[in-house]
C-alpha positions in Angstrom: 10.4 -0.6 -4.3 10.5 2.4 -2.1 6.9 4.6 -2.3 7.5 8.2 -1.2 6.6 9.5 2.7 6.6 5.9 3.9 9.0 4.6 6.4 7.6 0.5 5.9 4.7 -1.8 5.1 4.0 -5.4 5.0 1.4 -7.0 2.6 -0.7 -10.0 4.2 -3.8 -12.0 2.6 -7.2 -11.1 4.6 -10.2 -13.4 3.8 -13.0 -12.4 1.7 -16.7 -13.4 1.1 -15.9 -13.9 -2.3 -12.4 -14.6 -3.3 -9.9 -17.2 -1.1 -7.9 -14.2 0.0 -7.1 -10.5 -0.8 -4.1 -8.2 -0.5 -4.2 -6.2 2.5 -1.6 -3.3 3.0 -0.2 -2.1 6.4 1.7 1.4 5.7 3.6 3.6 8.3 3.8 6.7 7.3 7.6 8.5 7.6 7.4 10.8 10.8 6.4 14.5 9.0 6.3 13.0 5.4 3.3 14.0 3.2 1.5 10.5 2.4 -1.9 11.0 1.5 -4.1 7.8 1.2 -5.0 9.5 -3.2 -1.1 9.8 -2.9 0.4 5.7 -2.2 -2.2 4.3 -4.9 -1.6 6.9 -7.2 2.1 6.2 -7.0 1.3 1.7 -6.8 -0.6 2.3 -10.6 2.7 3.8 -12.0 4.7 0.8 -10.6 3.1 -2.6 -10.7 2.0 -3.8 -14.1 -1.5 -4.9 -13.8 
């Protein structure tokens, strides 16, 4: 999957109080793209089934 205005990303688990673990996204955003932090979940909801 490719998500507009960002050149990569890596998803790693990050402890939390009350689950084991929980998805925690790093995003570079492409050099002059448009990526707003509305924009990449906005676009995420219309991709992964939930």
């Amino acid at each position: 999957m490719r998500a507009p205005g960002v050149a990569s990303a890596v998803c790693i688990a990050a402890r939390h109080p009350k689950w084991e673990g929980r998805p925690l996204f790093l995003v570079v955003k492409e050099l002059g793209g448009t990526l707003t932090t509305a924009g990449l979940p906005a676009f995420l909801d219309s991709q992964i089934a939930k």
